[in-house]
Backbone as JSON, one array per atom type, in Angstrom:
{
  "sequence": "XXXXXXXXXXXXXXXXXXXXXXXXXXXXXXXXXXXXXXXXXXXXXXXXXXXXXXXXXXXXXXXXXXXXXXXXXXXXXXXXXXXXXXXXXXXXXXXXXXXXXXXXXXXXXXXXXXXXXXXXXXXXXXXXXXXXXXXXXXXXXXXXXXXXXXXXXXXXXXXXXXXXXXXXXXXXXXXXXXXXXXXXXXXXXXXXXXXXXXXXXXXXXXXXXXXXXXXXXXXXXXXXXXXXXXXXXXXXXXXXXXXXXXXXXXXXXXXXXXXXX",
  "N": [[23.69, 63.0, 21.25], [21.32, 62.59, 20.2], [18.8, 60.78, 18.44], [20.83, 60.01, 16.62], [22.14, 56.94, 14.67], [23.77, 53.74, 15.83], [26.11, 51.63, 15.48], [27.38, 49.01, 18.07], [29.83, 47.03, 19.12], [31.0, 44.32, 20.16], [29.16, 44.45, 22.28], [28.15, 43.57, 24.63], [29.27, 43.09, 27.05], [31.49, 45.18, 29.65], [32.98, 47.66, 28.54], [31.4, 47.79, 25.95], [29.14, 47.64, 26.64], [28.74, 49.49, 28.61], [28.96, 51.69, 27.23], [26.57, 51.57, 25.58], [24.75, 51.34, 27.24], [25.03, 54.62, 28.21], [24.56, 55.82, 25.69], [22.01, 55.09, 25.13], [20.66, 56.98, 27.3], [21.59, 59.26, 26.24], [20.31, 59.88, 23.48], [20.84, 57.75, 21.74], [19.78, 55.42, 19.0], [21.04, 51.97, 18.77], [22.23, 49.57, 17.6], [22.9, 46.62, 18.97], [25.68, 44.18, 18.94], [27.53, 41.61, 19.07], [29.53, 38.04, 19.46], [28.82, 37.14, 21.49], [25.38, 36.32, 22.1], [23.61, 36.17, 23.76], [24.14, 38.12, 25.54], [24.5, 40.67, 24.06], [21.78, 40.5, 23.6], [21.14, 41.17, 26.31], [21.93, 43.35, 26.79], [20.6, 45.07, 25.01], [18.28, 44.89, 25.87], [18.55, 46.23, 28.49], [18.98, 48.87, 27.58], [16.55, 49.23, 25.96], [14.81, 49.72, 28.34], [16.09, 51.97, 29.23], [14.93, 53.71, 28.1], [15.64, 54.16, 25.53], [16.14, 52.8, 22.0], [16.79, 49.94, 20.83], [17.99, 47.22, 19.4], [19.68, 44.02, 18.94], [22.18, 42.0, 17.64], [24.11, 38.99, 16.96], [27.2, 39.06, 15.78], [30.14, 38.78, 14.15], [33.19, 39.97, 14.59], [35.31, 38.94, 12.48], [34.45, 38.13, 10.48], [33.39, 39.04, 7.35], [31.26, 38.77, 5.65], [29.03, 38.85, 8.0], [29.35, 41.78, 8.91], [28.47, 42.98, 6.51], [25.9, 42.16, 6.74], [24.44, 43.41, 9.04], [24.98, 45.95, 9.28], [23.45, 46.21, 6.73], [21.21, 45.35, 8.25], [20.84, 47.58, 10.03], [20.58, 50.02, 8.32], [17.8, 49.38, 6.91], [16.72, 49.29, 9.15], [16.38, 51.82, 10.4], [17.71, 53.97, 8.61], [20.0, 54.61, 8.18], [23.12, 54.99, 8.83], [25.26, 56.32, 11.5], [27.06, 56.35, 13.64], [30.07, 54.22, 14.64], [31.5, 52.1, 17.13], [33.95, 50.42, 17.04], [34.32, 48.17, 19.63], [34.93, 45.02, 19.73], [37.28, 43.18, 21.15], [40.2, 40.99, 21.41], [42.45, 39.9, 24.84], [45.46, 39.28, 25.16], [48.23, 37.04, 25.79], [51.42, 36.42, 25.69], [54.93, 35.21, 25.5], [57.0, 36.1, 22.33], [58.69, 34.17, 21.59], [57.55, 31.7, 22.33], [54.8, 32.14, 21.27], [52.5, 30.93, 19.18], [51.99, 30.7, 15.37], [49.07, 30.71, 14.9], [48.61, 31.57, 17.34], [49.1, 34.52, 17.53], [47.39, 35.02, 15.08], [45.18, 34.75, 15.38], [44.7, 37.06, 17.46], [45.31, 38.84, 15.8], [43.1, 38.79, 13.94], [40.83, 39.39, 15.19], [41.18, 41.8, 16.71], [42.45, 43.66, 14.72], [41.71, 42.99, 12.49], [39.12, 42.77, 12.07], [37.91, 45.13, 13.21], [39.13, 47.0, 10.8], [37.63, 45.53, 8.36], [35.11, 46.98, 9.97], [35.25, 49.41, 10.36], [36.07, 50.05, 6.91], [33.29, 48.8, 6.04], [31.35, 50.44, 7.3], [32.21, 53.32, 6.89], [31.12, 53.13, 3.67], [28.26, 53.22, 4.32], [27.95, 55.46, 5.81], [28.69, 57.49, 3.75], [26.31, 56.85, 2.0], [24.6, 58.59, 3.72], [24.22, 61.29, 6.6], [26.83, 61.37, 6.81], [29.31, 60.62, 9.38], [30.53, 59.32, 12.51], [33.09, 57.34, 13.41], [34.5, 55.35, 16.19], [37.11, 53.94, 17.21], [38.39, 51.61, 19.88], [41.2, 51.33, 21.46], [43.85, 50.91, 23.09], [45.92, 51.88, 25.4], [48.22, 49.79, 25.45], [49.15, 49.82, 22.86], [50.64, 52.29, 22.74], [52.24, 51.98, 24.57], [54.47, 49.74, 24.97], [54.56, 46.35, 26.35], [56.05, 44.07, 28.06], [55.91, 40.51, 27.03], [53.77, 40.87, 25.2], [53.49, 41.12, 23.08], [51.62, 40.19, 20.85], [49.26, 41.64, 21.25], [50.02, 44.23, 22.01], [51.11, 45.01, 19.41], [48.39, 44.96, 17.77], [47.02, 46.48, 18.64], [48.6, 48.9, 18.51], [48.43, 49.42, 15.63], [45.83, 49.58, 15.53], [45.73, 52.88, 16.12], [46.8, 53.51, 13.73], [45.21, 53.34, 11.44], [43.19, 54.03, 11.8], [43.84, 56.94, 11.47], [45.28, 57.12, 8.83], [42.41, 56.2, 7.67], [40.8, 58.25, 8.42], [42.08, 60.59, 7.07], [41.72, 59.85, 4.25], [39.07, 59.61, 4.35], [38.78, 62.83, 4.39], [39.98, 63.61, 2.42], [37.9, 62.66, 0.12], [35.96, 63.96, 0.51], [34.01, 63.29, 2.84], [31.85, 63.76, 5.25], [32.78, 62.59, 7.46], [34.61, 61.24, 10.54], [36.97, 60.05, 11.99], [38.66, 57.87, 15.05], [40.44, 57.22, 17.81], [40.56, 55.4, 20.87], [42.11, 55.31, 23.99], [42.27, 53.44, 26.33], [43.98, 52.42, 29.39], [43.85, 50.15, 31.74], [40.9, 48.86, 32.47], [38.45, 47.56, 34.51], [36.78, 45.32, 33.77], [35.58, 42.4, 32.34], [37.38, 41.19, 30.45], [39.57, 40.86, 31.99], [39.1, 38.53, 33.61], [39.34, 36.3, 31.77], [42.14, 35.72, 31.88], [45.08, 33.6, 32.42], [46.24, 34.11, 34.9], [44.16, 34.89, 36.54], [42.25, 33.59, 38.57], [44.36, 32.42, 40.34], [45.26, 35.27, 41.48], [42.53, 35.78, 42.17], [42.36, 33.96, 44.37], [44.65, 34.46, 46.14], [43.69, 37.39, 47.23], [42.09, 37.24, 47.67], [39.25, 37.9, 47.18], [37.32, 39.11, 44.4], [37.45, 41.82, 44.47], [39.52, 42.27, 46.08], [41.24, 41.86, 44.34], [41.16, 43.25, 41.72], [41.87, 45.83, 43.16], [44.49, 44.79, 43.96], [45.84, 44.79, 40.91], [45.87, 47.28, 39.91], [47.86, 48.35, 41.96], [50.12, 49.05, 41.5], [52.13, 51.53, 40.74], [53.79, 52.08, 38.76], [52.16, 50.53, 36.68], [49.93, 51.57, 37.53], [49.66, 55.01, 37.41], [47.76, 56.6, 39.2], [47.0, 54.66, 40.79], [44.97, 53.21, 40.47], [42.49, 50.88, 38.83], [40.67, 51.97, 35.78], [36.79, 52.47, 35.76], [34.28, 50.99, 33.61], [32.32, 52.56, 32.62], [33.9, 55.18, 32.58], [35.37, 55.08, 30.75], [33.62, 54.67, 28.88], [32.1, 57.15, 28.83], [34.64, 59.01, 27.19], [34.44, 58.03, 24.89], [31.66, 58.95, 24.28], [32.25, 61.48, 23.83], [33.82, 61.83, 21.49], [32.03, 60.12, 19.8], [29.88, 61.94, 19.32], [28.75, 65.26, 18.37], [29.99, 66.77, 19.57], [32.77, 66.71, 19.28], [33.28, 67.82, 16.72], [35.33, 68.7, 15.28], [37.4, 67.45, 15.48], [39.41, 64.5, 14.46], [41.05, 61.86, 12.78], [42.85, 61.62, 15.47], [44.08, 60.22, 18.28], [42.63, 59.61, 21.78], [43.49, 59.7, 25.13], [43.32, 57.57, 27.83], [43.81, 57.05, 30.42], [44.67, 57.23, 32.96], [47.55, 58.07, 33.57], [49.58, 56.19, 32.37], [50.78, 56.58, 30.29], [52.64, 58.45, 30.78]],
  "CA": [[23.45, 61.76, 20.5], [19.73, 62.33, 20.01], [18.51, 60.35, 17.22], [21.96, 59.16, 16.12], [21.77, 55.49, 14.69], [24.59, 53.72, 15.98], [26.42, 50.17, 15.71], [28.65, 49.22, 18.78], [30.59, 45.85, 18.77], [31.57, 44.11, 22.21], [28.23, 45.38, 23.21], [27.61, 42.29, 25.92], [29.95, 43.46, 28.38], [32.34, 45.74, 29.65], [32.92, 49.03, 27.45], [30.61, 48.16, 24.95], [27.96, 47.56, 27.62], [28.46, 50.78, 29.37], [28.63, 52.67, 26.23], [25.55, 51.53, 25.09], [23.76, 52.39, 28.4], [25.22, 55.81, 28.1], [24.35, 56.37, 23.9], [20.64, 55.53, 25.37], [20.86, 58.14, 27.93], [21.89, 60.39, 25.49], [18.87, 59.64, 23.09], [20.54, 57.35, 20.42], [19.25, 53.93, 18.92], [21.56, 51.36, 18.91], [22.61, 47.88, 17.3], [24.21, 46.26, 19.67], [26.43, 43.52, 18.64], [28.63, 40.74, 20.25], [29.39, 37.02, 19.37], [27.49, 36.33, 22.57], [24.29, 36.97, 22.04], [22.5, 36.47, 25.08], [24.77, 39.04, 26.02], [23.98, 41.39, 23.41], [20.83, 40.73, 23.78], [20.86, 41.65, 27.47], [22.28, 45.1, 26.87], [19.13, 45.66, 24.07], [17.16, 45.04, 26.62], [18.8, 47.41, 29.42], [18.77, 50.3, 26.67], [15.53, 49.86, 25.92], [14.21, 49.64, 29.93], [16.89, 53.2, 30.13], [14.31, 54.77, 27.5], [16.33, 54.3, 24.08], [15.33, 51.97, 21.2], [18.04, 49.22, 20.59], [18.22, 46.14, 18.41], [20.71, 42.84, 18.84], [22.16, 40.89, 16.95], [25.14, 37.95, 16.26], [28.28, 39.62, 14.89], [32.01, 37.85, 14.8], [33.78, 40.41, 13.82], [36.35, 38.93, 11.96], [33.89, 37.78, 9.19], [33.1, 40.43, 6.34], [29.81, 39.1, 5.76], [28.64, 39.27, 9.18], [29.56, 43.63, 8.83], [27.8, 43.34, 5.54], [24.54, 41.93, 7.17], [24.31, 43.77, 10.62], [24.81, 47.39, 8.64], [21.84, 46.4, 6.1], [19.75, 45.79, 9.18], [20.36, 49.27, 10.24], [20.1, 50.7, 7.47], [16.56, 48.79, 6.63], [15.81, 49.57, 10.29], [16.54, 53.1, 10.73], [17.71, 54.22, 6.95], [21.15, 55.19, 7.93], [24.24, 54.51, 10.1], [25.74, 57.5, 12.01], [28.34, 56.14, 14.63], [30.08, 52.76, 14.62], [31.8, 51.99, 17.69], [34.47, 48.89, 16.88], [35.09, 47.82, 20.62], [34.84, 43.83, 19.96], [38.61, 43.01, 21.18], [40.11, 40.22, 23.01], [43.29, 40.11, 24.94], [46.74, 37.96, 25.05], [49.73, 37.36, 26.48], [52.52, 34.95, 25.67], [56.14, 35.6, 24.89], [57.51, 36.0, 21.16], [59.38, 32.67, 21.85], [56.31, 30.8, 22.95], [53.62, 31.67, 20.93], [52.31, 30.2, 17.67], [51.48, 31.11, 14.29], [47.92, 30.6, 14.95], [47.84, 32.3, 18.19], [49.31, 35.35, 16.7], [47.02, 35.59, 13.71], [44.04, 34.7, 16.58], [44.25, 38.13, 17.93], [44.91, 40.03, 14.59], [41.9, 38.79, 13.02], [39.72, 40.06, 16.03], [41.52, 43.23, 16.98], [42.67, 44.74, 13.98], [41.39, 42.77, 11.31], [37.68, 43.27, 12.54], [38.03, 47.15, 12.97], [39.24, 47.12, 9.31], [36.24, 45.79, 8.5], [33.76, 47.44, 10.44], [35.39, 50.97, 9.26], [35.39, 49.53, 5.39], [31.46, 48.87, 6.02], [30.67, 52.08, 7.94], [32.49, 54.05, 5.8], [30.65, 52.96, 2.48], [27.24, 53.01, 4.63], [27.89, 56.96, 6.56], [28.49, 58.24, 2.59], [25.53, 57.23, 1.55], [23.83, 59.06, 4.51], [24.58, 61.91, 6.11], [28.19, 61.13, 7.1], [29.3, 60.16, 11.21], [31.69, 59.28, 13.74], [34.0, 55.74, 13.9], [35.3, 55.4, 17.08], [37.57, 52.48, 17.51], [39.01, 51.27, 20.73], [42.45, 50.95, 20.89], [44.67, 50.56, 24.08], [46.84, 52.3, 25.9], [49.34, 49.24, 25.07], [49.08, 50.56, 21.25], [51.22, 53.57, 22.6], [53.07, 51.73, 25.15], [54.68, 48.54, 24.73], [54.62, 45.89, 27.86], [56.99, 42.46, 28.17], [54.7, 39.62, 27.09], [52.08, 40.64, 25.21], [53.88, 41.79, 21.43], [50.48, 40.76, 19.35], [48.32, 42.16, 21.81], [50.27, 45.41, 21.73], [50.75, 44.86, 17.63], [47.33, 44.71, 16.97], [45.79, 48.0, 19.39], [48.95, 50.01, 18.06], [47.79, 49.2, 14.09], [44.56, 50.18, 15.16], [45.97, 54.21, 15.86], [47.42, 54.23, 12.11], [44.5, 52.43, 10.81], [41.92, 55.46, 11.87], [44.4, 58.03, 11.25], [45.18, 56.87, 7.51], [41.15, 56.33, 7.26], [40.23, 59.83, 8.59], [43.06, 61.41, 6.04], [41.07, 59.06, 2.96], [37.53, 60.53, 4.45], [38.73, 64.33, 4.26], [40.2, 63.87, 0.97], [37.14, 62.06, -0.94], [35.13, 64.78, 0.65], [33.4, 62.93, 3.53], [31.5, 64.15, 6.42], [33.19, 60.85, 8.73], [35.03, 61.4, 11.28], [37.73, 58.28, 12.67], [39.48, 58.06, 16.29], [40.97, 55.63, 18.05], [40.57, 55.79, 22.42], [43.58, 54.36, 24.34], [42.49, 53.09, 27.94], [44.97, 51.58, 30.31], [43.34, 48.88, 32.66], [39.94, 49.2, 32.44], [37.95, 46.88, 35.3], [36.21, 44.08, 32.61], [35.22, 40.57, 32.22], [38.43, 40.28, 29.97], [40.58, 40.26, 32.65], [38.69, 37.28, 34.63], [39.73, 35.04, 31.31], [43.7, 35.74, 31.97], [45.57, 32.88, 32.95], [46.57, 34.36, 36.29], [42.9, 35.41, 37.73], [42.18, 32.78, 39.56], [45.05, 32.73, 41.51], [45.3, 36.19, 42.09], [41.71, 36.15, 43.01], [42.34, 33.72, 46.25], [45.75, 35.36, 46.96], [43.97, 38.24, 47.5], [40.63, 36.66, 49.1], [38.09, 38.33, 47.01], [37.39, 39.94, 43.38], [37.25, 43.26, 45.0], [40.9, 42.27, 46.48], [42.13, 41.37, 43.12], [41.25, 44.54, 41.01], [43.02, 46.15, 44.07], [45.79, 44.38, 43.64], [46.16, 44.55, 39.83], [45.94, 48.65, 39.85], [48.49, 48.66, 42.87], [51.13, 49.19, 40.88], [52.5, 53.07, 40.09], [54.23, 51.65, 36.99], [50.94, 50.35, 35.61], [48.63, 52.57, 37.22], [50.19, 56.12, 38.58], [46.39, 56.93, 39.96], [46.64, 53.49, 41.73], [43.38, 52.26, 40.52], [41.98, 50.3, 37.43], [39.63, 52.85, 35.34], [35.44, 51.86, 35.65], [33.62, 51.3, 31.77], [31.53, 54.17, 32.64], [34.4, 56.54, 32.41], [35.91, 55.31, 29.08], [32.25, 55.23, 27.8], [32.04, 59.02, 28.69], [35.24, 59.44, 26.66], [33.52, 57.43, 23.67], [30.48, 59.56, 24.25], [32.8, 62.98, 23.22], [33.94, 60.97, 19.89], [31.09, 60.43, 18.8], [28.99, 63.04, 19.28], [29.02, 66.38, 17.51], [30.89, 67.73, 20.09], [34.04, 66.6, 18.53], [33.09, 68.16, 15.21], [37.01, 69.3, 14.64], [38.29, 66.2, 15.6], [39.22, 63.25, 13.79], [42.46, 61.09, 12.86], [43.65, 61.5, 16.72], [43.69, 59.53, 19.92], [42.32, 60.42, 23.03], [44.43, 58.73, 25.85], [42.27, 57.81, 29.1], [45.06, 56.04, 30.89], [45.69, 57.22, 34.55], [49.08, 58.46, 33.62], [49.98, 54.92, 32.66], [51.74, 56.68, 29.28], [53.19, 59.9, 30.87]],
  "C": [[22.0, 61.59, 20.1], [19.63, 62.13, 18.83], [19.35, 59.95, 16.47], [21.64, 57.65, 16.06], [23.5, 55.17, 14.71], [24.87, 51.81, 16.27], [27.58, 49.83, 16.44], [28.97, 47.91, 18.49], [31.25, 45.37, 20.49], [30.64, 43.85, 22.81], [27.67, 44.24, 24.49], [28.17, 42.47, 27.19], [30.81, 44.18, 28.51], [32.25, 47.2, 29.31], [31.91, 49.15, 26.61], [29.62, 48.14, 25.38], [27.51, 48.8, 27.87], [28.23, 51.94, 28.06], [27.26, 52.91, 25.12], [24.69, 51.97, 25.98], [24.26, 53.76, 28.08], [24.59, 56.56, 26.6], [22.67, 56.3, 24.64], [20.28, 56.3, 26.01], [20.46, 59.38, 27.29], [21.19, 60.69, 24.1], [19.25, 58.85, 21.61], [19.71, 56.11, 20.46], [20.64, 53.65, 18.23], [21.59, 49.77, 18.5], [23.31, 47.67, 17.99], [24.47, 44.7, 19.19], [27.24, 42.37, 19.16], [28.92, 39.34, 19.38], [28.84, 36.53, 20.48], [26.01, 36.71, 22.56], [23.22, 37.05, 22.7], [23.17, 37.18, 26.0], [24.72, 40.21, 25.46], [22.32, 41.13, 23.5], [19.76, 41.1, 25.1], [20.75, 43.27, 27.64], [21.33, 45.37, 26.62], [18.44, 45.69, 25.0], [17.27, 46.34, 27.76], [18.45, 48.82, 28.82], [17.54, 50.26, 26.5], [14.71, 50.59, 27.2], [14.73, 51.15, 30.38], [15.75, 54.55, 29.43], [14.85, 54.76, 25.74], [15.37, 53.32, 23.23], [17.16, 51.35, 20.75], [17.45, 47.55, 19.73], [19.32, 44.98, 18.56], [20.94, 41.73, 18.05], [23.94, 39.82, 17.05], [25.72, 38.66, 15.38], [29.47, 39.09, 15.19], [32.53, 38.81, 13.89], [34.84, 40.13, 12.58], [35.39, 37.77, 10.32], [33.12, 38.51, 8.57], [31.36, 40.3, 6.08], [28.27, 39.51, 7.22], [28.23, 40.92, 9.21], [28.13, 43.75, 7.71], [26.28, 43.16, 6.12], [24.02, 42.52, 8.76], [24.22, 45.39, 10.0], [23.92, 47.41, 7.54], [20.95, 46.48, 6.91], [19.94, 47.05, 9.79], [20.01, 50.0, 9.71], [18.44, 50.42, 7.04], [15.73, 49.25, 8.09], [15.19, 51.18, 10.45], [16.74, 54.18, 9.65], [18.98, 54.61, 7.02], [22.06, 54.76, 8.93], [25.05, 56.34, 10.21], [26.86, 57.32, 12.77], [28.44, 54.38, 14.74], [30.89, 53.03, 16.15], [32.52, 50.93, 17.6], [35.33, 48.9, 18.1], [35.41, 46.84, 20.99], [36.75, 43.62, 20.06], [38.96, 41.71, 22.22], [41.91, 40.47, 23.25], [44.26, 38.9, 25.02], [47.48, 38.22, 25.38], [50.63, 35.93, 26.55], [53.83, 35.84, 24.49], [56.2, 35.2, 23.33], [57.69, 34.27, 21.3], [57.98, 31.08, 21.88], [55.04, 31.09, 22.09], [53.77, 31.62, 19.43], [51.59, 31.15, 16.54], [50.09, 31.58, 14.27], [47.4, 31.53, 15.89], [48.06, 33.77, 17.95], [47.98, 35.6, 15.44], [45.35, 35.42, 14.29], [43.63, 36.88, 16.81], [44.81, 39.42, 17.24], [44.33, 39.89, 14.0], [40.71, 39.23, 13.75], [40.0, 41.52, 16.56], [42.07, 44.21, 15.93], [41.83, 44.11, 12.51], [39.39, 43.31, 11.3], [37.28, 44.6, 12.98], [38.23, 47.01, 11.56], [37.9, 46.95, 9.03], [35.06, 46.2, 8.41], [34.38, 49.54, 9.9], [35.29, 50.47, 7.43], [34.3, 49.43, 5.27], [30.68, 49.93, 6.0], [31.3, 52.63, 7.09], [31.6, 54.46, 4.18], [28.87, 53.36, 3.36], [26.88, 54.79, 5.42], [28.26, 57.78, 4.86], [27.66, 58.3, 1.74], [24.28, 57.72, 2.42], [24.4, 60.28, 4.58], [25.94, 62.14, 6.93], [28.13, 60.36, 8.68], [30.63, 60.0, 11.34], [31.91, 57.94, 13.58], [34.79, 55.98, 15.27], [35.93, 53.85, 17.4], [38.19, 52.69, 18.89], [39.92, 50.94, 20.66], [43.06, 50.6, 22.33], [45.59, 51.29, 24.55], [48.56, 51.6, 25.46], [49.45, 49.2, 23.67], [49.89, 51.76, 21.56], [52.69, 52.81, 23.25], [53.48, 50.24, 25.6], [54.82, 47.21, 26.67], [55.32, 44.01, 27.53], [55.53, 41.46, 28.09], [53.44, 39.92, 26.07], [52.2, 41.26, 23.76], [52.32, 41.64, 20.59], [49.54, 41.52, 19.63], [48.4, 43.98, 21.4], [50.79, 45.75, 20.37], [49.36, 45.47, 17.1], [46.77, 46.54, 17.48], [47.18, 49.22, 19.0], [48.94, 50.3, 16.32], [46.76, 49.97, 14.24], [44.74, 52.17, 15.16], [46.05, 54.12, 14.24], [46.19, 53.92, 11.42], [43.69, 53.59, 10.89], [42.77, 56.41, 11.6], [44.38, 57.98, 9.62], [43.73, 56.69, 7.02], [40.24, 57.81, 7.39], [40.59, 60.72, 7.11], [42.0, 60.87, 4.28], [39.43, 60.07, 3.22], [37.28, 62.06, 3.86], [39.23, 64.44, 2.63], [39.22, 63.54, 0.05], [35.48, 63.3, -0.34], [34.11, 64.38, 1.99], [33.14, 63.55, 4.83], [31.45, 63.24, 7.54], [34.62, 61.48, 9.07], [35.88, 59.77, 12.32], [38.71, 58.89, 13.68], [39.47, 57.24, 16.82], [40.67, 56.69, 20.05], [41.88, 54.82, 22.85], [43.1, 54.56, 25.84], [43.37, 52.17, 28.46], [44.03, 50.56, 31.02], [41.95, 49.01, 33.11], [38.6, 47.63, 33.8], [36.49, 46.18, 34.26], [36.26, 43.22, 32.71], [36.35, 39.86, 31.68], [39.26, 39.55, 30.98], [40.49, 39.16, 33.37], [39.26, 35.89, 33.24], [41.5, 35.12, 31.09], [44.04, 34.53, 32.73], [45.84, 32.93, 34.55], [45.51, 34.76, 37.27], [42.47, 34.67, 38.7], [42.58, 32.35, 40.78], [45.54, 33.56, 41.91], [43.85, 36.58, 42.98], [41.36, 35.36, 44.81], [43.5, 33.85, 46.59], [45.4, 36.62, 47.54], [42.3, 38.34, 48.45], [39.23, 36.86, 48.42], [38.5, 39.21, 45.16], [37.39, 41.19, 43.46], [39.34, 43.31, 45.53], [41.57, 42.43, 44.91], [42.04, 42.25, 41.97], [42.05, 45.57, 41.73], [43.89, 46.51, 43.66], [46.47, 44.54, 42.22], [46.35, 46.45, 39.73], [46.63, 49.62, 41.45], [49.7, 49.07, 42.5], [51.67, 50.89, 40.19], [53.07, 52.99, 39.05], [53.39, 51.58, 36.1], [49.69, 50.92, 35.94], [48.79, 54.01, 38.28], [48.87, 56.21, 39.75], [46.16, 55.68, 40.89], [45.52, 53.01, 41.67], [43.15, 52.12, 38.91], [40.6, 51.67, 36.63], [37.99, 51.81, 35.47], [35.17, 51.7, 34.12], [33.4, 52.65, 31.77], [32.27, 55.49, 32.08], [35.48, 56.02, 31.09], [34.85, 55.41, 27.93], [32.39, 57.05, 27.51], [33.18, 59.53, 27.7], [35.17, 59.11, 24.87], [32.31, 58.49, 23.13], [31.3, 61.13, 23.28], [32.7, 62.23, 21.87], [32.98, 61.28, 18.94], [29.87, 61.24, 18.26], [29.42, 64.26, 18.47], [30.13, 67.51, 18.37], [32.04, 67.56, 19.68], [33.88, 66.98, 17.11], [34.29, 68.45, 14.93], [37.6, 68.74, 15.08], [38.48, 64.93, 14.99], [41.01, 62.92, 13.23], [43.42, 61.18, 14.11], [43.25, 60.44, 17.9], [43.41, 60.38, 21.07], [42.8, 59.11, 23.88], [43.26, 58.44, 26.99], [42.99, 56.5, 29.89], [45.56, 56.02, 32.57], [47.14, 57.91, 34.96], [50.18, 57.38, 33.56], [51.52, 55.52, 31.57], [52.58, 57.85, 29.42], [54.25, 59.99, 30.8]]
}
């Protein structure tokens, strides 16, 4: 990743956290991104303190000009965009029956509509450079469907076709861009503390250490019996977008536990 300019999304916590510590590591510079921005602007700071050069700013994904003004400042910063990373996602869960119009169209304007997007941006912004890597985040429940949670698993199995049909458009118009989608199963994140049920799984089980436990106790939902760390779906981010995947692009890479076997 040395000298790669790169715009992640999320980047305040979680995946997009760890993957930004790791891109500085690995010697890129980095926009990092979030609608929290004293959360994005925590990461910038960690990346710089790891040795990298990073930048933060206020991004909601699901508004076009936002993309449009976050990929001029890279470009104005750095002169080019090389790797996007669209990992801003949130999660949901409520039966067909039960949920609303609104809450439905909630978490397809942040999980698939906001990848659209941020590949439509990057796209136009890696052709007039000298091409790169999209790596979107997608889900494990994008392969494999789970009771409860239809827009959730709607939206992260859109996002596979969505980089596959954008890769296929890249190779045909001649482009040196590269699109892939990641599919982690239960990844140990901040999302899961805003689920309806955390609270009272976390004093059924005494402790937040009990209650990740307990949630990756399950051989149905996690053969390996344990929730995956960031760190190790960053590292599977890190292949993506690097050159080491040079003969890869319109596929998923699973990083699941054996949730989809």
């Amino acid at each position: 990743m040395e000298g790669k300019i790169t715009l992640v999304t999320g980047g305040a916590s979680g995946i997009g956290r760890e993957t930004c510590l790791l891109f500085a590591r690995e010697g890129a510079s980095v926009l990092v991104t979030d609608i929290d921005t004293a959360g994005a602007e925590a990461t910038a700071q960690e990346f710089s303190e790891a040795g990298g050069r990073a930048l933060s700013r206020r991004l909601d994904v699901t508004v076009e000009q936002d993309w449009r003004t976050a990929i001029e400042q890279v470009r104005e910063r750095y002169g080019q965009l090389d790797v996007l990373i669209a990992n801003a996602g949130v999660s949901f869960a409520k039966p067909v029956t039960e949920m609303s119009l609104e809450e439905w169209r909630r978490v397809m304007a942040i999980n698939l509509d906001g990848a659209f997007l941020g590949v439509k941006h990057a796209i136009r912004a890696m052709r007039e450079g000298r091409g790169g890597s999209i790596v979107i985040v997608s889900s494990a429940s994008g392969l494999k469907a789970s009771a409860g949670a239809s827009a959730y698993c709607s939206s992260k199995a859109a996002l596979r076709l969505l980089a596959k049909t954008a890769a296929l458009e890249c190779i045909e118009h001649g482009d040196n861009i590269r699109i892939n989608t990641v599919h982690p199963a239960g990844v140990i994140t901040p999302m899961w503390k805003t689920m309806d049920f955390w609270n009272e799984l976390v004093k059924q089980h005494g402790s937040e250490e009990g209650a990740w436990k307990a949630l990756g106790a399950f051989p149905e939902k996690s053969p390996l019996k344990r929730f995956a760390t960031p760190q190790e779906i960053a590292q599977a981010i890190l292949y993506l977008a690097s050159d080491d995947s040079s003969f890869v692009t319109g596929t998923e890479l699973v990083i699941d536990g054996g949730y989809t076997a």
